[in-house]
C-alpha positions in Angstrom: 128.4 -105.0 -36.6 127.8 -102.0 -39.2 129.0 -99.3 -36.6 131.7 -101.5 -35.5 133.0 -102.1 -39.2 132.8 -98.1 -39.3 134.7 -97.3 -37.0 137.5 -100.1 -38.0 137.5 -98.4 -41.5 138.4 -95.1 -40.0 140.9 -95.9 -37.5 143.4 -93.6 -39.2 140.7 -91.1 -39.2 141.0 -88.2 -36.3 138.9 -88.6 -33.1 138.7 -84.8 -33.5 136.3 -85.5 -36.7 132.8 -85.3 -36.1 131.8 -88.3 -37.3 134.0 -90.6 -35.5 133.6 -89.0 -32.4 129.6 -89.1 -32.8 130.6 -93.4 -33.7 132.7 -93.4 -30.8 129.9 -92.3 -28.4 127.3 -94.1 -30.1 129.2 -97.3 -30.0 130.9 -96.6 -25.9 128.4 -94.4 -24.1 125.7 -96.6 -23.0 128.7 -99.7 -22.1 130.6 -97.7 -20.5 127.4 -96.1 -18.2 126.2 -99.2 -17.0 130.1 -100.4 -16.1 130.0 -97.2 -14.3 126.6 -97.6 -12.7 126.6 -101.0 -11.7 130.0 -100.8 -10.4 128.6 -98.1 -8.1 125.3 -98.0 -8.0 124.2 -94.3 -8.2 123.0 -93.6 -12.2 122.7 -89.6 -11.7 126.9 -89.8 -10.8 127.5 -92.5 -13.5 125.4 -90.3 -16.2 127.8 -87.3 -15.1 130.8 -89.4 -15.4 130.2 -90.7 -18.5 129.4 -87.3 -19.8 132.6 -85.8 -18.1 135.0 -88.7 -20.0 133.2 -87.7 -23.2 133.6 -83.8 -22.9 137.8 -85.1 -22.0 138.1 -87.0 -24.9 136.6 -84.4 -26.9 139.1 -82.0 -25.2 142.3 -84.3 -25.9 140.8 -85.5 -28.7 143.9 -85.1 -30.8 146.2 -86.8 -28.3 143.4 -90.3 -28.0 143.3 -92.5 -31.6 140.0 -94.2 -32.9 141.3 -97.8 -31.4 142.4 -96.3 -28.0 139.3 -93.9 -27.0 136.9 -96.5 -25.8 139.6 -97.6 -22.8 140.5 -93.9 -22.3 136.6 -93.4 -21.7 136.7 -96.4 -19.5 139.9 -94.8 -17.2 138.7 -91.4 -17.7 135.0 -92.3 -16.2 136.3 -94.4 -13.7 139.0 -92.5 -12.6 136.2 -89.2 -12.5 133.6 -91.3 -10.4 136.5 -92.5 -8.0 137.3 -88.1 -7.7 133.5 -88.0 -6.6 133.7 -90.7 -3.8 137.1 -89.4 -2.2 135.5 -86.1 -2.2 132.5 -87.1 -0.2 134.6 -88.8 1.7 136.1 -86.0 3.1 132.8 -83.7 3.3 131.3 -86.3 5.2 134.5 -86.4 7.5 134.5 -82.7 7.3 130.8 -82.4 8.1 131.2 -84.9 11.0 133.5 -82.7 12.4 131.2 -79.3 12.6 128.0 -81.6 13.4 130.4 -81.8 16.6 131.2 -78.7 17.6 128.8 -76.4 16.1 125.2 -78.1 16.4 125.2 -75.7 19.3 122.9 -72.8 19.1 124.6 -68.9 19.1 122.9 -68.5 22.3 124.9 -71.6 23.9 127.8 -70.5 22.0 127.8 -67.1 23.6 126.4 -68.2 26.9 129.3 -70.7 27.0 132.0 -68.3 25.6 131.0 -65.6 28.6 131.0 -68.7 31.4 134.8 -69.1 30.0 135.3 -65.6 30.4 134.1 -66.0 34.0 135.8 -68.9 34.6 139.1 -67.7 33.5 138.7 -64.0 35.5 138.0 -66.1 38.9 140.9 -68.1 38.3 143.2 -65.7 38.2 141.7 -63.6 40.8 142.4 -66.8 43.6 145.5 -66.6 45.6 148.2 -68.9 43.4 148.8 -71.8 46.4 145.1 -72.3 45.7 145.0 -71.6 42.2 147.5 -74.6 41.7 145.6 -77.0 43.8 142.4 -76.2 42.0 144.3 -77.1 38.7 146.0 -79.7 39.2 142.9 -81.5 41.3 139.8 -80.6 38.8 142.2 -80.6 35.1 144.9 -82.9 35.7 143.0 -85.1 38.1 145.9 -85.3 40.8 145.0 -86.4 44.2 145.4 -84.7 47.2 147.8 -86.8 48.6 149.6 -86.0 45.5 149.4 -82.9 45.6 150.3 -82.5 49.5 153.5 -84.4 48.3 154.2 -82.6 45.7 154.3 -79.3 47.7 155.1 -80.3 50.5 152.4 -79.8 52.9 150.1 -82.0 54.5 146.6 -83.4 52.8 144.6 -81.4 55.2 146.5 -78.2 53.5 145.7 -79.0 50.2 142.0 -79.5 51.4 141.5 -75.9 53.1 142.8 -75.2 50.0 140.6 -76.6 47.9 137.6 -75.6 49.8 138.4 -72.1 50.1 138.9 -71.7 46.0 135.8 -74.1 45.9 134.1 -71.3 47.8 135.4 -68.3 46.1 135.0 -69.5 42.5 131.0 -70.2 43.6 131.1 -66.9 44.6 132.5 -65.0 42.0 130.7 -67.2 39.0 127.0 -67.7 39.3 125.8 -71.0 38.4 128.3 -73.4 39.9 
């Protein structure tokens, strides 16, 4: 009651004094904490929250009266904690992401960029009748009927076809 009837005797007093800002925190910090923490449930985040609205009202401590800083503490540390939680948000998301596509060593990574290199060389090095048939067989998983239809030869075309860029990408890339 004592600190309470302090404060309520200053309320035309300036946040910006010492002494009602040193009431103030006295009076809100520890409230205000376990709102924080047991809305959430991590104490480390809701300390630095709690400390965070302080340092604000401190800053704007002109602009906030006595009888209107303990609900801008409230927003303030609320509205800080939320900031924390959309920002691990999107690291987790984020770190999801490279977990993906880089939990490969450099070794893989250069092995596999090389193979592409490969790859790409004895693709273009076929003849383009079965260049096409390759593509549009292995990548866009056309069938060979499809294919004879589509260029207008017959299914046993598009097989030699296949077989003989099956044989010359074997040859030209070691591995397959």
């Amino acid at each position: 009651m004592k600190k309470t009837y302090l404060l309520e005797v200053e309320l035309n007093k300036d946040v910006c004094e010492e002494r009602i800002y040193n009431t103030i925190f006295q009076e809100n910090s520890k409230i205000i904490f376990n709102h924080i923490f047991y809305k959430y449930g991590n104490e480390e985040k809701a300390h630095d929250a709690v400390q965070e609205a302080f340092v604000k009202l401190w800053e704007n401590c002109a602009k906030v009266p006595p009888r209107k800083a303990k609900s801008y503490l409230y927003t303030v540390a609320n509205n800080l904690y939320l900031n924390v939680i959309k920002a691990e948000k999107v690291r987790l998301k984020y770190a999801d992401k490279t977990l993906k596509t880089t939990n490969e060593t450099p070794e893989f990574l250069l092995e596999e960029s090389q193979f592409k290199e490969k790859l790409n060389h004895a693709l273009n090095s076929l003849p383009e009748n079965q260049r096409s048939t390759f593509l549009l067989n292995r990548i866009d998983g056309m069938k060979y009927a499809q294919i004879a239809e589509m260029e207008g030869v017959s299914v046993k075309a598009i097989e030699k076809r296949m077989h003989l860029a099956l044989k010359s990408l074997r040859e030209k890339i070691d591995g397959i």
